[in-house]
Each structure stands twice: as C-alpha cells, then as structure tokens.
C-alpha positions in Angstrom: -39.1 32.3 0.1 -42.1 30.6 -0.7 -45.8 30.5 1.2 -45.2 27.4 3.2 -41.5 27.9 3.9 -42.0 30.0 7.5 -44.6 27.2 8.3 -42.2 24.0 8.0 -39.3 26.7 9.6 -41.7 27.2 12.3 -42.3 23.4 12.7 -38.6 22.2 12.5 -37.2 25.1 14.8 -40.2 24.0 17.5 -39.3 20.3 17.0 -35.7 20.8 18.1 -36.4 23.1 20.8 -39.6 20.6 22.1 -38.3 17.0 21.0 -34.6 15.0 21.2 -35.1 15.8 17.5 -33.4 12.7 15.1 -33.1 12.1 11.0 -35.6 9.6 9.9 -34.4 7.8 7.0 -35.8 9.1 3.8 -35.6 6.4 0.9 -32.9 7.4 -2.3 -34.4 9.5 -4.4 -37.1 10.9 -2.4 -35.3 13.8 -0.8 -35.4 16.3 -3.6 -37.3 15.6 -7.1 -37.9 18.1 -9.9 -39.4 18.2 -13.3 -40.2 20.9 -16.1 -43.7 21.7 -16.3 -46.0 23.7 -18.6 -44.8 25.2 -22.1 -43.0 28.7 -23.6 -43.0 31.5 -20.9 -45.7 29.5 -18.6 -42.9 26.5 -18.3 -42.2 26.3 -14.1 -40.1 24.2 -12.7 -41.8 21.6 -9.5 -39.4 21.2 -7.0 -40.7 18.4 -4.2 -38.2 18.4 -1.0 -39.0 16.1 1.3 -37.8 15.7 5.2 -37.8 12.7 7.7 -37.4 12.7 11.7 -38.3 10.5 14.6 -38.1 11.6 18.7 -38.9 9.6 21.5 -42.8 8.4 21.4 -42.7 9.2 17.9 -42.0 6.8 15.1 -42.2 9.2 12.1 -42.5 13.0 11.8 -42.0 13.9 8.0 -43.0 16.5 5.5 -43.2 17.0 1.5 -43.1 20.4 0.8 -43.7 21.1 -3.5 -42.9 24.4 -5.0 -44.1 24.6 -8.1 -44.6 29.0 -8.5 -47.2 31.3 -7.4 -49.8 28.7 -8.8 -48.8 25.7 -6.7 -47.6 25.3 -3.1 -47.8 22.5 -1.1 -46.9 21.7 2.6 -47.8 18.2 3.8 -46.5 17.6 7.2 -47.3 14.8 9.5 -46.5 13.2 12.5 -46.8 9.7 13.7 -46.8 8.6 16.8 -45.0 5.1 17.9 -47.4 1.8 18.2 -47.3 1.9 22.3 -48.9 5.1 22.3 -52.2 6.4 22.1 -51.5 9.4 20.7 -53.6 11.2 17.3 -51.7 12.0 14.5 -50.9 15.3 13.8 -51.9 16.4 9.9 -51.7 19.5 7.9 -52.3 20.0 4.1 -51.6 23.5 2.9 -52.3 23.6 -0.1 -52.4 26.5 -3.0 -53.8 26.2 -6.4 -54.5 28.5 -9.3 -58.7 28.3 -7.8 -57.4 29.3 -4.3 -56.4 27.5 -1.0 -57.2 24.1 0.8 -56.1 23.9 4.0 -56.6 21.0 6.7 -55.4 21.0 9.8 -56.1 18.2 12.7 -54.9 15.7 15.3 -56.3 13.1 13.8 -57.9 10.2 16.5 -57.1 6.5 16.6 -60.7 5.8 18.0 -63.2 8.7 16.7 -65.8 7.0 18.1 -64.4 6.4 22.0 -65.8 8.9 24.6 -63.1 8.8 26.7 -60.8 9.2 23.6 -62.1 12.1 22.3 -61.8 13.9 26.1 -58.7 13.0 26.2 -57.6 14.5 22.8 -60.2 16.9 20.9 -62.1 18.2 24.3 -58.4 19.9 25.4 -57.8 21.6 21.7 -61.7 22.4 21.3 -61.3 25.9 22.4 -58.1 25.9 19.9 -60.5 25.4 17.4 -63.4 27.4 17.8 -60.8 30.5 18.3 -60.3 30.6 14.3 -64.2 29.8 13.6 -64.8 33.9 12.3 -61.6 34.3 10.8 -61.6 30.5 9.0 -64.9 29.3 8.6 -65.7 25.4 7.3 -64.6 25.0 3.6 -67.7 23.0 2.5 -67.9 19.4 1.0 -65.5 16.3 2.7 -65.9 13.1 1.3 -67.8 11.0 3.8 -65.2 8.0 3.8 -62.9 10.4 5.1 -65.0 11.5 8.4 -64.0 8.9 10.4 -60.6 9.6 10.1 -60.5 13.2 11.2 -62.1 14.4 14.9 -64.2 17.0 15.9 -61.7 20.1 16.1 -60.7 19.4 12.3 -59.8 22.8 10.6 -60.6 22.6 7.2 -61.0 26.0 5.3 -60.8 27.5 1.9 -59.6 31.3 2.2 -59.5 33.3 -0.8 -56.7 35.9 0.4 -53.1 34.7 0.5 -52.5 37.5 3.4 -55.2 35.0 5.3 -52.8 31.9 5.1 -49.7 34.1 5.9 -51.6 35.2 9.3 -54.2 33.5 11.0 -53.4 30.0 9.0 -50.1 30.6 10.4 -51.3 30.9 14.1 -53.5 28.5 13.4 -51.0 25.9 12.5 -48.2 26.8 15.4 -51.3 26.7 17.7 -52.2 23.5 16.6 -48.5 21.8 16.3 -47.7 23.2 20.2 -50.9 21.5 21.6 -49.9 18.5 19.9 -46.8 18.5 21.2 -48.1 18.9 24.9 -50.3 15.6 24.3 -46.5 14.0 23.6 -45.5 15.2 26.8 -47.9 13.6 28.5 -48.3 10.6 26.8 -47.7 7.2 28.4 -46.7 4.1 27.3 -49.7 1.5 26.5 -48.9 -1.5 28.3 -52.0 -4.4 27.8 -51.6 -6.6 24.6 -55.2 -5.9 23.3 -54.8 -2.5 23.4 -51.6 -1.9 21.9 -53.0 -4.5 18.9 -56.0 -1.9 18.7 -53.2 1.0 18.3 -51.4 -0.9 15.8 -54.9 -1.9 13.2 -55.9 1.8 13.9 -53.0 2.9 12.5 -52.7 0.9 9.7 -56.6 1.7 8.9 -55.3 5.3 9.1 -52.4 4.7 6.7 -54.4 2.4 4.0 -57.0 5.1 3.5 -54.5 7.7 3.2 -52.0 5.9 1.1 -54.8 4.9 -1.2 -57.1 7.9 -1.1 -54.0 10.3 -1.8 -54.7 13.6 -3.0 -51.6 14.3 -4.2 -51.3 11.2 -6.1 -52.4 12.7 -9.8 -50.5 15.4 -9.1 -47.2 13.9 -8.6 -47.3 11.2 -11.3 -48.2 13.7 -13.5 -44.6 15.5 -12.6 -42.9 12.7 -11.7 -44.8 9.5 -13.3 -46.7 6.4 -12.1 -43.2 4.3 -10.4 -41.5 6.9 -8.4 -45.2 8.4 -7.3 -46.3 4.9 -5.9 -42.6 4.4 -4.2 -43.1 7.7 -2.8 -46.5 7.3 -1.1 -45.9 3.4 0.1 -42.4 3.5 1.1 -41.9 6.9 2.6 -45.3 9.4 2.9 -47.1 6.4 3.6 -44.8 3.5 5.0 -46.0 1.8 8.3 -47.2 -1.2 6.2 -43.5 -1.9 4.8 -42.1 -1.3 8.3 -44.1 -4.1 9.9 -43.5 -6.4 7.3 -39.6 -5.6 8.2 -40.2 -6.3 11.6 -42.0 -9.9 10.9 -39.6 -11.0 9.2 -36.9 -10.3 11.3 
C-alpha cells in the first residue's frame, strides 16, 4: 500500500456508487509504465499506472498515480466536465518528495473572474475550505500565471508530517471530491451557442496552460524520456485539443 492508494480507492469506489461510472479510453502504452531509477542499493523502481473514465456530464475523469518509494508519490487525479456544462474542474496533485509534500486541491472555475460564477461554484464549498485553514495552512509562493486558473477555495498546502496527509488531507480530499460531485448533480445542460463556445475556449485555455506548464513533465522524461512524456501529457493527461480536432474532421 502506498500513500496515495486509499485516496484514488476512495475516489473510484465514490465514483461508482455516485456516477453511471464508464472506461475512458486510455492510449497503448499509457496504462502502466516503469523504469529503474537511481544506482546500487538506492536503485527504485517508478511505476506510473494510469486510469481513464467518463459518466454522464462528464467527458474525462482520469488519474496518473507514480510510485516511485518512500521518496516519491504521486496522485494526479482530474475531472473534466463535458463542453455543454458549466461545471469547474475538479484537480488534486498530491504529491511527496524527499523535501516533503505539495498538495493542491481545487474545483477549478471556467470564468474566475464572473460574479455569478463564482456563487455558483466557490461561495457553496467556501465553508469546505476554510474548515482545514488551522490544520492546512497556505503553502507559500504560486506562480502568478497560474492564479487565474484556480478559484478562491484553492487548497494548496505543504505539511511536513506524512500522518497529516494520511488524515486531514484525506478528509480534505473526500470533502472536496463529494461537493464536486453534488455540483454534477445539479448541473444543467448549457443551451445558447455563445455560451457553450465560451465553455469550450475556457477549457481549452485551461488545458494549454496545463499541458504546457506541466509539473510533472521533467519528472517523467527523466523516467520515461522526451517521446512517450509529450504523448502522455497531449494525447491522454492533457487531450481535449486532439479530441476536437477528431470531431472537425469528422
């Protein structure tokens, strides 16, 4: 068992019981990937495992999860919502590294800068958020290109304990996932032409910056080199760009 493993149990277990729960296609090759890293007795083996699904209202619900040892776990896990809704996305990076942990945690909003947007989507979870304030205070420095992208109930913490992860991330993150999953619930259809064009560039503004501002992007073509690591992010972490182009051509 590794330190992310009860979280994407946790998420998968509440996605059947919440969702009509489907497989997402996940690319060849992408499903499980491993490489030999390090040398003597401090050679570990990175194992990235990565799973794809899709429900109703929601084009793409997928995770990478790399176990890589006690110094390095990783849990992405992300959910996107389909193009006629107006629905946030839902983000969490866990992630553990020999200096300690990073962990973000948000419904990220189309529209940041909408009023009416944010009531409808960061006013409800608010209270959500300021509950883990004492126990997970703010982790410091965040790029400023990346504000606009994340809304004001973003959870983004460094704890120094493991046992902090293992508890109050925990809640933090089932909190989180079950609020999200209530906004699906109530989520309706976006009928008007201008709008659902303003879902679809907000979107693809969302995906470009994270396809291109990657974190994990040194990380993995260090394990897994340059080729696979660029296939990986475009055509499955990051792939609404590829989908669309699909669809026009069709």
């Amino acid at each position: 068992m590794t330190l992310y493993q009860p979280f994407l149990d946790y998420a998968i277990a509440l996605l059947q019981e919440r969702l009509d729960l489907q497989p997402y296609p996940i690319p060849d090759g992408f499903k499980t990937k491993s490489a030999m890293v390090g040398k003597g007795k401090h050679q570990d083996e990175v194992l990235t495992t990565s799973y794809g699904f899709q429900a109703p209202k929601l084009r793409q619900i997928r995770a990478a999860h790399v176990q890589g040892g006690s110094s390095l776990q990783v849990l992405n896990f992300v959910i996107f919502p389909d193009l006629n809704y107006d629905l946030p996305f839902f983000g969490a990076d866990l992630v553990t590294l020999p200096g300690g942990h990073l962990i973000a945690l948000d419904m990220q909003p189309l529209f940041r800068d909408s009023p009416t947007y944010q009531a409808k989507y960061t006013q409800p979870i608010l209270p959500i958020f300021e509950s883990y304030q004492s126990t997970l205070p703010w982790g410091g420095e965040f790029p400023e290109e990346a504000r606009p992208f994340f809304s004001p109930a973003f959870l983004w913490t460094r704890p120094q304990q493991t046992k902090v992860v293992e508890t109050h991330v925990f809640a933090a993150f089932k909190d989180y996932l079950q609020a999200y999953l209530d906004f699906v619930d109530q989520a309706e259809p976006i009928a008007h032409p201008s709008a659902l064009k303003e879902i679809e560039q907000a979107q693809l503004r969302y995906i470009r910056y994270r396809a291109e501002k990657d974190p994990a992007r040194g990380m993995f073509t260090r394990f897994y080199g340059t080729e696979w690591t660029e296939e990986y992010i475009h055509g499955f972490l990051f792939d609404l760009e590829r989908k669309l182009a699909i669809v026009d051509r069709i």
